[in-house]
Every structure is written in structure tokens, then in C-alpha cells.
N, C-alpha and C positions, 0 to 999 in steps of 0.2 A: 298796521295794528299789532304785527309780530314783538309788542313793546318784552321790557323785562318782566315785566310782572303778569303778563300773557305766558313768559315763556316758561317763568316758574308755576305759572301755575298749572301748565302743562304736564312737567314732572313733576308734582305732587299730583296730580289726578293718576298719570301714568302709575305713581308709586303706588297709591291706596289700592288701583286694580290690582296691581301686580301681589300689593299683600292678600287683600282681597280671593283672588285664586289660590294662593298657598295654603291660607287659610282652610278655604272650603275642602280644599284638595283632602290636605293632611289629617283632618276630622274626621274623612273618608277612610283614607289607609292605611290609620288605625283600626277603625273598626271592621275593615276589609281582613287583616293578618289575626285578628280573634270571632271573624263572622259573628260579632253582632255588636250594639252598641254598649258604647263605655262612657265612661267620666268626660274621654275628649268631647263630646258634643257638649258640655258646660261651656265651652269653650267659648259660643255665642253671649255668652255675658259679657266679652268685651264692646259689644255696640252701646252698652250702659256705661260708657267711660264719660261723653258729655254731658253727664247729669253732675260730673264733679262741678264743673261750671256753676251749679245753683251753691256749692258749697265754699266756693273760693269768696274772700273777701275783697270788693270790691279795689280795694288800692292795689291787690296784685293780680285781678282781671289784665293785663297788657302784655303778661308776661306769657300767660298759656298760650297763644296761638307761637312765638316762638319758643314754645318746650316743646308743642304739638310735632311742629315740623323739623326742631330738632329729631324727633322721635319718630316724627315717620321716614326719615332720610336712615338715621340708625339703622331703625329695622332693617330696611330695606337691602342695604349694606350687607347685612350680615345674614339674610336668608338663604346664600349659597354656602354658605356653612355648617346649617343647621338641619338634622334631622328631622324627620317627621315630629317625632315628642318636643320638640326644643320651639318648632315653628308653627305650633297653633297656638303656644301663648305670645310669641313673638310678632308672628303677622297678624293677630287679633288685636295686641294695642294698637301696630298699624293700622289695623282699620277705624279705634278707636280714636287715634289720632287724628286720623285721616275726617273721619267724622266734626270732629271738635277742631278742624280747620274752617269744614263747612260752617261751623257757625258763628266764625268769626272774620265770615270772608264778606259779608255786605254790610257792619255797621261800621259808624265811626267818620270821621270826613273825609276819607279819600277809600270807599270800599269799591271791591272788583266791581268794577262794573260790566255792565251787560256785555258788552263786547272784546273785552279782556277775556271772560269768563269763559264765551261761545269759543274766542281764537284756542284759547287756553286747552279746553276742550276736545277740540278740533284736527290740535295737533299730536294732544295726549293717545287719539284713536289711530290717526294716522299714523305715531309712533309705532303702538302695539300689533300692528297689519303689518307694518315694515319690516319689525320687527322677530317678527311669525310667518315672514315670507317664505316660499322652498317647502322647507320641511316641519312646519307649523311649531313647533319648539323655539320659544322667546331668547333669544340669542345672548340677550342682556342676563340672564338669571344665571348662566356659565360664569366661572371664576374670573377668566379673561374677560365678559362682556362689563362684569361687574365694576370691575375696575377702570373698563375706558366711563364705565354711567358714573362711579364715584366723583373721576378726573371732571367730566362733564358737569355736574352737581357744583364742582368746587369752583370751578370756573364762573357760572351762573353766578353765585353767591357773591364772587368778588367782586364780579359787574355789577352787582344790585347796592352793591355800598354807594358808588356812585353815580348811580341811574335816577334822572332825576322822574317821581314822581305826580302826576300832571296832577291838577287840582278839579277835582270829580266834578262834574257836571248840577246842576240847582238838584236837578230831580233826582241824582244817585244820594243825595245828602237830606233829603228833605222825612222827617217821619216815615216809617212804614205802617204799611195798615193792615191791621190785627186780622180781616179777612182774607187775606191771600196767604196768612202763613202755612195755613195745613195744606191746601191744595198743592202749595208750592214746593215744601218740603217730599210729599206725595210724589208729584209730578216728577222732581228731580230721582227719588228714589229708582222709580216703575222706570223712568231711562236706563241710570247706570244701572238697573238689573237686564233690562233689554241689550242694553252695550256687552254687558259681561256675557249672557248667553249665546250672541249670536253676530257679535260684530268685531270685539276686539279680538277674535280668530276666526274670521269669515270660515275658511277650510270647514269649519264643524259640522255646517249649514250643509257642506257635502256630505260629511262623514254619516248626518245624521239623516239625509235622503238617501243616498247616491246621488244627487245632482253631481256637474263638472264642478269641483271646489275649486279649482284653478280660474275661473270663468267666473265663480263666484266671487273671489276675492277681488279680480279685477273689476267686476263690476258695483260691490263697493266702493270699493278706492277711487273709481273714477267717477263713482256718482259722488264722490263726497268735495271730489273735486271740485268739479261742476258749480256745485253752489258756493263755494267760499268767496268769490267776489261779491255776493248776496249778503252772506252769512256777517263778512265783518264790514259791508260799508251800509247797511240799508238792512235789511230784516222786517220791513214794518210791517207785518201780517197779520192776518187779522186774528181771532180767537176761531171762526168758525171754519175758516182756510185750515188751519194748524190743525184744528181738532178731524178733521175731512181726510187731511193727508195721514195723520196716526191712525185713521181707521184705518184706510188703504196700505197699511203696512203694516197694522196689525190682523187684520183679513187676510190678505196675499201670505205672509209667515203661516196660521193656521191652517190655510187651505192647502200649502205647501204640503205641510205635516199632516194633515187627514188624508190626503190623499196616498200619500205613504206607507197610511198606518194599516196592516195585513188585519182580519179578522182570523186570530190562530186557529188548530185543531183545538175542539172543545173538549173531548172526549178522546181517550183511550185507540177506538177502532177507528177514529175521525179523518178520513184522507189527507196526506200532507198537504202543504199549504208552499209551491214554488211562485218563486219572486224573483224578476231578473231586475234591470235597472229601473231608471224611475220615469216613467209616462212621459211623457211628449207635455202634456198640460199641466200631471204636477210640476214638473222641473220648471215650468214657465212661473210658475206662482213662483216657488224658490229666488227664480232669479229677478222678478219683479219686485219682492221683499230686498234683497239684496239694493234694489237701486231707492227704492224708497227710505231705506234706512237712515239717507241723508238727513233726513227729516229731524233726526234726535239731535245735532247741535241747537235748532230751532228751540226745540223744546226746552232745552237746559237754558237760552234765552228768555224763556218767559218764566223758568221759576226763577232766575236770576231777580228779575223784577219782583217779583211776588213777596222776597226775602228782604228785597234790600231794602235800607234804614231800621232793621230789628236790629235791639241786642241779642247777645251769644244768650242772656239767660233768657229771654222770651223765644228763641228759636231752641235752647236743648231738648225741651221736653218731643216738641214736633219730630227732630230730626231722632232720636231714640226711637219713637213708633214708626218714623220710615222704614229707618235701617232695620229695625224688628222685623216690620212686611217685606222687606225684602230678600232681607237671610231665609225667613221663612218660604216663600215662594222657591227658592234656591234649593231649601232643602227638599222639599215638595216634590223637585223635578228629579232631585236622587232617588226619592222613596219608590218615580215610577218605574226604574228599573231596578231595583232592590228590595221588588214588593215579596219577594218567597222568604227575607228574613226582616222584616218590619214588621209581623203581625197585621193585625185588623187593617193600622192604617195603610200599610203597602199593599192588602189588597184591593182595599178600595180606588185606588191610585194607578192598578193594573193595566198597562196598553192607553193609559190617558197622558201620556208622554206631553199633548197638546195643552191640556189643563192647567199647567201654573203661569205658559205663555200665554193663554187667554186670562188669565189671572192678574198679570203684568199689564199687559194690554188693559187691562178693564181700569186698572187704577190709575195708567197712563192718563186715557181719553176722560174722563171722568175729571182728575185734575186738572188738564191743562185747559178744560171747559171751564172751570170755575176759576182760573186766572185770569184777569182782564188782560191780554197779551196788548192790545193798543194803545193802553197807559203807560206803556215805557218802552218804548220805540224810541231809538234813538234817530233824531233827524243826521242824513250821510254829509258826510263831508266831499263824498264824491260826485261828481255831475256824471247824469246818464251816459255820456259817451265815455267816462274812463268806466263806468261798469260793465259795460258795453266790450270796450276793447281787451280785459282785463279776462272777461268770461270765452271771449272770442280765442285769448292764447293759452285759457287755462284747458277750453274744448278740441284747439291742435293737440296740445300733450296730452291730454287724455286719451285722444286718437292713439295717439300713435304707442301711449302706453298698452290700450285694450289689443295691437297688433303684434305688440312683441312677439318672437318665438315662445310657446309656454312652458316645454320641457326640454329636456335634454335628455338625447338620442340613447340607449343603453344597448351595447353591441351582444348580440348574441355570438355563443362560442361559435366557434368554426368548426370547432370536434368535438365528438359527443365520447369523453372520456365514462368510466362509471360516474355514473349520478351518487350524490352525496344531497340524501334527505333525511331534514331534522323534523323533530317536534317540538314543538315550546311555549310552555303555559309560563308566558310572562308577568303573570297575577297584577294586569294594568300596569306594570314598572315600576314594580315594590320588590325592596327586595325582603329580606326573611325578618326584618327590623321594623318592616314599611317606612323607609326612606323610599323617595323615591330615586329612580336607577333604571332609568332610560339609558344613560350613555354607557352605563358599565356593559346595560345587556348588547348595547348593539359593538361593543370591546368585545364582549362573547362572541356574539355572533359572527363576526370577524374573522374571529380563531378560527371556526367550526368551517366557516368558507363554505356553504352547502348550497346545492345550485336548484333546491328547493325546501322553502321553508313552511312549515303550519304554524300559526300564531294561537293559542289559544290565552279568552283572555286579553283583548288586543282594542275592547270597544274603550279605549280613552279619551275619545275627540269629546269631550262633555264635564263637568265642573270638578267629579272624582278622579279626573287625569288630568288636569290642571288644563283643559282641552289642547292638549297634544294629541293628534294625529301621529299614533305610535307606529304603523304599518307605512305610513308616509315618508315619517321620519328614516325609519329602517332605509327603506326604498329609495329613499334620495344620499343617504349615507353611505349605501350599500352597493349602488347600483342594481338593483330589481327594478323587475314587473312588479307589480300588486292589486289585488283586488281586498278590499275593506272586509268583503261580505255579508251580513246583515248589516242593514241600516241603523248605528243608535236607537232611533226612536223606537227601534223593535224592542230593548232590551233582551237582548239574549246577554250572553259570555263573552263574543265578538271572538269570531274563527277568522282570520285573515289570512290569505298565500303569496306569498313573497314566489317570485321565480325569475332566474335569469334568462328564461325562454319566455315569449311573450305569451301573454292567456288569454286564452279563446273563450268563448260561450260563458263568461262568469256568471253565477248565481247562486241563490241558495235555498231551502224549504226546511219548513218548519213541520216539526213533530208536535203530539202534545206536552203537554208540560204542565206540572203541578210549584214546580219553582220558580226558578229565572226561565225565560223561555231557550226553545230547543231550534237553534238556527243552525244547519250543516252546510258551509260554503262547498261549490262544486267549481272545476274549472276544467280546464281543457290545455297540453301544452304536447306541440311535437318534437319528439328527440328523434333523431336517425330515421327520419320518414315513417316512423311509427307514432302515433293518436294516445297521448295516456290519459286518463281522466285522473282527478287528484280530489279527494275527497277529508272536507277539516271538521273533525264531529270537536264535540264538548257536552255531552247530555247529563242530565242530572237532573234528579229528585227523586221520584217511588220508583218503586220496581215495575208500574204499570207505564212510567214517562221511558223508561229504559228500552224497557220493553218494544213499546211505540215506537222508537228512534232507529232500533234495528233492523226491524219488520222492514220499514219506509228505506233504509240504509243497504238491505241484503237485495232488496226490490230493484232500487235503480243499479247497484254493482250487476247483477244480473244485461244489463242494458248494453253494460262496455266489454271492449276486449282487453283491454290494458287498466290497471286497476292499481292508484296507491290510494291506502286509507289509511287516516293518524290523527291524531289528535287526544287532549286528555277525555279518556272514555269512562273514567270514573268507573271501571268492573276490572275485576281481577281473572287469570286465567281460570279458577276454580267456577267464575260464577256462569249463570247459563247464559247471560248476553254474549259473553266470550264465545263459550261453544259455537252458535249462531254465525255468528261471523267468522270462527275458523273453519265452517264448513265451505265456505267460500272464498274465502284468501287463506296468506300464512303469513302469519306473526314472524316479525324479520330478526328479534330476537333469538327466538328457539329455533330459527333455523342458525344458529350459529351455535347455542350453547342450550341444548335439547332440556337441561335440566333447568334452567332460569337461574343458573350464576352462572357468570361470565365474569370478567376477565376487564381493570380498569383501562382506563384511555392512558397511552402511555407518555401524555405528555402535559394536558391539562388534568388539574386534581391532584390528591395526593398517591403515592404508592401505597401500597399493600396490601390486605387480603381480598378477594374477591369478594366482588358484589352480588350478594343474596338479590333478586330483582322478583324472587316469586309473589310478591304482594302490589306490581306494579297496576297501575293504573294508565301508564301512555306509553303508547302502543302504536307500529309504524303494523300495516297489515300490504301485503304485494299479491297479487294474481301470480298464474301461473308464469308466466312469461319472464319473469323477472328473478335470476340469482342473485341471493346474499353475500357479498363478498367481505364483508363487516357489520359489525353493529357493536355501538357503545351507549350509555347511561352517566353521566357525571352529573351526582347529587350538587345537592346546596350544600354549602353556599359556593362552591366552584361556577353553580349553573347562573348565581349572581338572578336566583327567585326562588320560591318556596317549593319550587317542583324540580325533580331529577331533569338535565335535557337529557334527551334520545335521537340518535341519530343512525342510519344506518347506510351501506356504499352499495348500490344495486349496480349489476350490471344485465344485459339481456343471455339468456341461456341458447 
């Protein structure tokens, strides 16, 4: 069933995702690098692109679906060259195209049919898993991947010249019935927004629990396996099967995520709030969602049905209010961690992280009820024992995939020379433009070579990091340890710690907060048979959330003997949180340069006068035990983000 027109229609599915997240991404960090929103959110007007459809006249109806997919291949093309500004009107026709594919993909006498669509589908996910595999960063979006997917693309194409066409089935050709269009169009929506949330980068699922993301994907991947000798020779299921299993997969997701979800310090004097990994029976939910997932090719079979035999103009208007519902639900799930600069609506939105996936979920189950899923069942061509034998060798390699080794071994030094620790507010991997600039940072990071890193800033596994697991990525590029830190769905700033010593006891607790929430990751790592505790703040908001964070901060340093704290601390040496904390450590800057200028990095950045640093805000802090043998500051745009890095060379006194 792997025919051409399966295959293509796999890389245009793959494609619209792929625009799809640029999109979402880039409307993001814009309004990320001026905190707060601008013109780019217009940007969603391009899902009103197939309303052109009602306007075209009917003798050049034949020509839009290939301008469409000229146009979504374009885009595509050219999204590794395009800045943030360039590629939200660019990935947004994408998606608009991408759109205006869908509705000219089931009329006519030989439209996709149901099982073209499912393969197509099928393979479009499995791409993007594949493809996101390791270090969760889509490999294809690099310059180099770009051009072996173009080479790939042209290939496709030239095979489809002549690839012969099969002559659609009585019932793919036969009218469609004006009742199943909304559900349908619905139904497929409430998927690819479930797809794009939470499966075309499994990892996230981790990022956004703590569950094992590595476990997670595999057990994706292999659930999806599983059913594909199901999925393209037989599918006949019923409506109340289908609608049964979307419950139990939109259930197990939720319950995942509520059980995750911390209830913060309310108030000012409110006890911290410590959180280590994720429960024994959340993580079971997680990875039960993960397997039931299979579920969504099924689904995009029955709105497949639902659609077909309409024309493009009686499907545009449906397909607009989808894609509407859908963008919006998308945005919905940004608002819940960027409720301290959305106003009214972001607070309402506050720690309801779960809210627009049971939103999805609702429009899912609700639609694919009202498709008649057993009217268009395609009777198999295959006899029970070839489905039989086919699931039996697709359930060995699954095997034997779910055993593989999962990671690769990262050697700890053998000699504990002085430690070299940085700090780095990577503003999600924007740089001072908001391009995004993942790879340049981790070129930086490279340089700095530091054999312990603070990420501030780092929570990107979710739609405004194009769900790139950035501390992952680091970490498998890098060779580190790593711990996440807070969970996504927490929404804090996302503190992450990279280390080339492995880390013990990870965790992190919350302060109050009146903004984005206040999550401080803790770890544990031993150098020279000495225990250091490593502490990654990021607080923000009033002077009473500061305040909170200190308190709860100078409380547990009291606790340890070895002591690094860093991260961007948003106070300046003047202000009284500083104070507070250097009553208890020392700032690894002034112990080098007493007056706060100091002296540039003599190889990265430019030369010349010294750096005035007394208005800093990140801040490396040591115990007593530990001498300063260096410390530097290299501004933007050298730091390749909107914050100076800092790093300083400790050794033991």
C-alpha cells in the first residue's frame, strides 16, 4: 500500500507539520525578544488561504491543488534560510497551502482514498520520530538535511510522472454526504493538533513530565508499528471501538499531566513546593498514552471517509473553522505558560497546562462519534494469515527495536583539573533577532568547553521551541549528563544542568511567584571525592516573588557543604536579594575583579575596554571551599543570546 501517491502524500503531510511548527514557533520569538505581543500573531490569517477556493473560477479550479503543493514544497525548501520575520509569513502560506491540499485531496475520480491517506499518514509520523530521534532537533530542517529532503522531493516527483494511478474504488467516487463534512473536517483537525502536541516528538511527553523520553519514544514507535498491518489492509472498526480507544488515550494523556501538575506556593510566606521525578503511576499513564497513540492513523481513516466525494468549495469553509480551532487550542496551550505577560487571558489559563489537551481531546471524541466510521471500510485484500504473519514480523522488530541499547555511555574525566562553570540564559535558542539558534549556542558552548553548565531559559520541548529538547540536544552533542529540571507543564523559565560528572539526587522546588513560575533545579555531582550540590535559580516578578525565592534558596544552601549557585537571578549587586545570598556564598566575579569591571575573554569577543559588569544580573555564587581562579562575561551578540554568558574556573582552596 506504500503506492506513490501514499508516498507523496506523506511528504506533504510531513511538510505542513514541519511548516506548521515554524510557524507556531517563530510568532513566539518574536514576541519572546519585545515580551509581549505584536502584529506577528496576524500571522494566523494565513489558515483563511482556502476560502480563495470560493473565489477562483471554476475552469481554473484543477490548477490550485498543484500551485498549492508547488507552494508547500517552496516553502519548505527555504525555511532553513529564513529568519524568524521572514518565516511566519512564509510557513503560514505553508500551512495555508497545506490546508488547501486538504480539500482537494478527496474529490474528483480518483481521490486519496482511505488507505492511501492512513499509509500516507503513517509514514508522514514515523518520518518526524525518525527524524527527531537522539537529540530531538528535526535533522531535515539543517541545510544539509534540507537538501538530501529536496533531492528526495525531486525524485518522488519524477516517479509520479509515471506511476500509474489505480482507478478509485465505486465508494471513493460515489457523492459525499453533506453530514459527515463538519465532524470530519473536526475530527481530522483535533488529530493533527494531538499529532503535533505530543507525538511527532514523542521526547516532549518526557520533557513535559519527567517521564523516560527515550522509553517514550520507543514506545510510540513501536506501538505504531504494531498496528500497520491493521491499519493498511483491514481497519474495519467500528465507530464505538474508535470512539472507546480516543477516550483511553485521551484519559491516560490527561491523567498523565494532572498527576504531574505541582499545586504552587500561594502566597509569599507559603512553604516551597520540592518535586523530584515522576510517580511510579503518573509515569504509567504517560507511557500508556504513548502506546495508545496508535490510535490517530485510525482516526484520520474515518475523517478520510467523511470528506470524500465533496468538492474543494463545499469543504473550504469546514476546513478554515478547523484549522481556526486548532491554531487556537495551540495557542491556548502557550498562553498556559506565558500567563504573567497575556493579561486576564493568561491568568486564567494559569497551571491549566492540561486544558486545551482536554479541549482537543473533546473535539476529537465528539467528532469521530458522529462519523459513521463503518460506511467506508474498505473490504482487505489481505487473508487473515498474511495479517497474521505480517503483525507476527512487524511484533519481532519491534522487539527487538524496544531492546536496543538506549544511550551512549559519556566517560567521566579521570582527573579533576579546575572546574570550568558557566551560566547561560539561552532565551529558548533566540538569538538577539529571535532567529532561532540552537546550533550556534551549542558552537558556543563548545568553545567555553565547561565541565558544568546552568541553562536558564531551556524549557523548549513544547510548540515556542519548535519542541526541541534544548538541554538534550546540548547533551547528546556535547557529551553531558543532564537533568531537564522542572517539568514543562510546570511552566516556569526551565533551569537545566548539563554536567560531565554524572547527577545524583535531581530535583527542583518551587517558590511563589506572581509571573512565570519560580522552579530552582538542584543536583548533586562528585569531583575529587568531594559531594558539591549545584543550584540553577531564574526568579522573577515583584519584589515579594524575589524575595520568596531567596529565603527558600539561603534555607537549603545552609543544608550542604559544597555549594555552586548560578543562574540569571534578575537582582543586581546593589539590590537587597544580592545582599542575602552573599551573606552565604561569594560572587566568583568580585572575587576576581573586587570592583565589577573586569577584564574581556582573551579570545572569544572583541578586544577592548573593559567590561563595566556592575549592573549584572547572572551571577555564578561558590561556598567557602572553592577558589576563583578565573572569571569572564562575553556580551551579545558574541554569547549568540540576549544575555552576557558567564563563566568562571574554580578550583579547591
Amino acid at each position: 500500500m506504500f503506492s506513490f501517491r501514499a508516498l507523496f502524500t506523506a511528504v506533504l503531510l510531513l511538510f505542513f507539520l514541519q511548516c506548521l511548527t515554524a510557524w507556531i514557533e517563530n510568532i513566539y520569538r518574536l514576541s519572546l525578544v519585545k515580551l509581549s505581543i505584536g502584529p506577528e500573531l496576524a500571522g494566523i490569517a494565513f489558515v483563511l488561504l482556502p476560502l480563495l477556493i470560493l473565489a477562483v473560477p471554476p475552469r481554473l479550479q484543477p490548477a490550485l491543488p498543484y500551485l498549492a503543493t508547488a507552494l508547500l514544497i517552496a516553502v519548505r525548501m527555504a525555511l532553513p534560510w529564513l529568519g524568524a520575520a521572514g518565516s511566519i509569513p512564509a510557513a503560514g502560506l505553508g500551512v495555508g497551502a497545506g490546508l488547501m491540499l486538504a480539500c482537494h485531496a478527496f474529490p474528483g475520480k480518483n481521490p486519496v482514498t482511505r488507505q492511501e491517506l492512513m499509509a500516507g499518514f503513517w509514514l508522514a509520523i514515523m518520518a518526524s520520530i525518525a527524524l527527531r530521534s537522539g537529540n530531538s532537533f528535526d535533522a531535515s530542517l539543517s541545510t544539509l538535511g534540507t537538501a538530501f529532503t529536496a533531492l528526495f522531493a525531486g525524485v518522488l516527483l519524477g516517479w509520479g510522472r509515471y506511476a500509474e494511478v489505480p482507478e478509485a474504488p465505486a465508494h471513493a467516487t460515489s457523492p459525499g454526504n453533506n453530514s459527515f463534512i463538519w465532524p470530519a473536517a473536526l475530527g481530522l483537525a483535533a488529530t493533527t493538533t494531538l499529532v503535533y502536541l505530543c507525538v511527532m516528538s514523542p521526547g516532549v511527553l518526557g520533557a513535559w513530565t519527567g517521564a523516560n523520553q527515550d522509553l517514550i519514544a520507543r514506545l510510540v514507535f513501536n506501538a505504531w508499528f504494531l498496528v500497520l498491518p491493521w491499519a493498511l489492509w483491514d481497519c474495519r472498526v467500528s465507530t464505538s471501538v474508535l470512539v472507546s480507544v480516543n477516550l483511553l488515550f485521551v484519559g491516560t494523556l490527561l491523567a498523565g499531566i494532572l498527576l504531574h501538575t505541582p499545586n504552587f506556593p500561594f502566597a509569599p510566606d507559603s512553604p516551597s513546593l520540592f518535586m523530584a521525578g515522576p510517580s511510579t503511576a503518573a509515569a504509567f499513564f504517560i507511557y500508556a498514552a504513548a502506546m495508545l497513540s496508535a490510535v490517530l492513523p485510525f482516526n484520520v481513516a474515518a475523517a478520510a471517509g467523511g470528506l470524500r466525494g465533496n468538492t474543494p468549495v463545499r469543504l473550504a469553509v469546514p476546513m478554515v473553522i478547523a484549522a481556526i480551532i486548532m491554531v487556537t487550542i495551540i495557542l491556548l496551550l502557550v498562553f498556559t505558560y506565558t500567563w504573567g505577560y497575556t493579561g486576564p487571558v493568561g491568568a486564567l489559563l494559569r497551571n491549566r497546562f492540561y486544558l486545551p489537551i482536554a479541549l482537543a481531546g473533546l473535539v476529537l471524541v465528539v467528532s469521530i462519534a458522529k462519523v459513521n466510521v463503518s460506511n467506508y471500510a474498505v473490504e482487505s485484500s489481505a487473508s487473515t494469515r498474511d495479517r497474521v504473519i505480517a503483525t507476527a514480523g512487524v511484533l519481532a522488530g519491534s522487539v527487538f527495536l524496544l531492546i536496543l541499547p538506549s544511550s551512549r555511555s559519556i566517560p567521566e574525566p579521570s582527573h579533576v583539573p579546575p572546574l570550568t562553570i558557566l551560566t547561560y540564559n539561552m532565551q529558548q535558542g533566540s538569538a538577539e533577532n529571535a532567529d532561532q539558534n540552537y546550533e550556534a549556542q551549542c558552537t558556543f558552548l563548545k568553545k567555553v568547553n565547561a565541565d558544568i553548565v546552568f541553562l536558564q531559559e531551556s524549557d523548549t520541548a513544547r510548540p515556542s521551541g519548535g519542541m526541541v529538547n534544548a538541554p538534550l540536544y546540548f547533551a547528546e552533542e556535547l557529551g553531558y549528563y543532564y537533568y531537564y529540571g522542572p517539568p514543562v507543564i510546570t511552566g516556569t523559565y526551565g533551569t537545566a544542568i548539563l554536567s560531565r560528572f554524572p547527577l545524583k539526587n535531581p530535583r527542583c522546588f518551587f517558590t511563589y511567584s506572581d509571573k512565570d513560575e519560580i522552579g530552582t533545579s538542584v543536583a548533586e555531582v562528585t569531583v575529587g571525592g568531594r559531594r558539591i550540590t549545584l543550584f540553577n535559580n531564574h526568579p522573577a516578578g515583584s519584589e515579594a516573588a524575589h524575595d520568596a525565592h531567596v529565603k527558600a534558596l539561603v534555607e537549603e544552601i545552609g543544608k550542604h557543604e559544597h555549594v555552586i549557585s548560578a543562574g540569571d537571578y534578575n537582582f543586581r549587586q546593589t539590590d537587597s536579594q544580592y545582599a542575602k545570598l552573599a551573606e552565604v556564598l561569594h560572587d566568583s566575579w568580585l572575587a576576581i575583579y573586587p570592583n565589577a569591571i573586569g577584564e574581556r575573554h582573551p579570545e572569544i569577543g572583541p578586544r577592548g575596554e573593559a567590561l563595566d559588569m556592575t549592573k549584572r544580573i547572572d551571577h555564578i555564587f561558590v561556598s567557602d571551599g572553592f577558589k576563583v581562579e578565573e572569571s569572564y562575561y562575553v556580551p551579545a551578540p558574541e554569547s549568540e543570546t540576549d544575555h552576557p554568558a558567564h563563566w568562571s574556573v574554580l578550583s579547591w582552596k
